[in-house]
N, C-alpha and C positions, 0 to 999 in steps of 0.2 A: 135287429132286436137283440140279438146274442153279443153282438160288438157293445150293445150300450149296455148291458148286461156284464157283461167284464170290464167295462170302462167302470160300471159303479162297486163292482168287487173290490178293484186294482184300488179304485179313491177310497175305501174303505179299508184298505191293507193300509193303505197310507196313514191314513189318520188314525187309525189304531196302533200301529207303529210309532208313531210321533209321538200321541198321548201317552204310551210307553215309556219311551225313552227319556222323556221330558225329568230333572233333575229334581226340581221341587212341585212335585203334584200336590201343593196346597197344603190343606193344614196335616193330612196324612202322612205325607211323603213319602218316600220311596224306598225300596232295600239300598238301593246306592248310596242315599242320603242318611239311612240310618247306621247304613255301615262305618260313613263317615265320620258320622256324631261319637261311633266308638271308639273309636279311633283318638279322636281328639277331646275327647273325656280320660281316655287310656294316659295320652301323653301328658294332661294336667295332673293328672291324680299323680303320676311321678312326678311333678313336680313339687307336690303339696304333699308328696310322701304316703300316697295312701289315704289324706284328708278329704272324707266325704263333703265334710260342713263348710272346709273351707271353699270347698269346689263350688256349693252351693250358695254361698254369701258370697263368691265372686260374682257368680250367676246371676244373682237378685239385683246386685249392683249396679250391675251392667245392665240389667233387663228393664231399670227406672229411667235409665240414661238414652234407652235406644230400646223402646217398646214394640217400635218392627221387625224388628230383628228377628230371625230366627234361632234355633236353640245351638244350630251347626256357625252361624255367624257370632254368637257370644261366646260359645267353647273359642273360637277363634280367636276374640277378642282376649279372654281370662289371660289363653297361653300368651298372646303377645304379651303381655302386661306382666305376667309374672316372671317370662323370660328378660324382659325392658328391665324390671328390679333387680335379678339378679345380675347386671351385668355393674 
């Protein structure tokens, strides 16, 4: 009884652990994932100088193109695009 008893702890350490660590917990998401998002809003907005609305109308643009996407996968998208321009 005590063995299966710590077998159901241990499986529950686990799966609490996993559901942790997991990178996109849904439409929440995570501190790692929001950390991210800063990050690579940070790196656009230098590129756009500081332009909020620009950041935002790339946003939308992209967010009509590719509706699954998440907000960490369009910051993505923006930078590639405005880096692709600039070259």
């Amino acid at each position: 009884m005590i063995t299966l008893l710590g077998l159901l702890a241990l499986a529950g350490a686990v799966y609490a652990g996993l559901r942790l660590s997991r990178r996109d917990s849904g439409r929440g998401g995570s501190v790692f994932t929001r950390a991210q998002e800063a990050q690579w809003e940070e790196r656009v907005l230098r590129l756009t100088r500081g332009n909020r609305g620009a950041l935002e109308r790339a946003m939308t643009a992209r967010r009509t193109r590719f509706p699954q996407a998440t907000r960490l996968e369009l910051l993505k998208m923006v930078h590639d695009e405005y880096v692709r321009d600039r070259e």
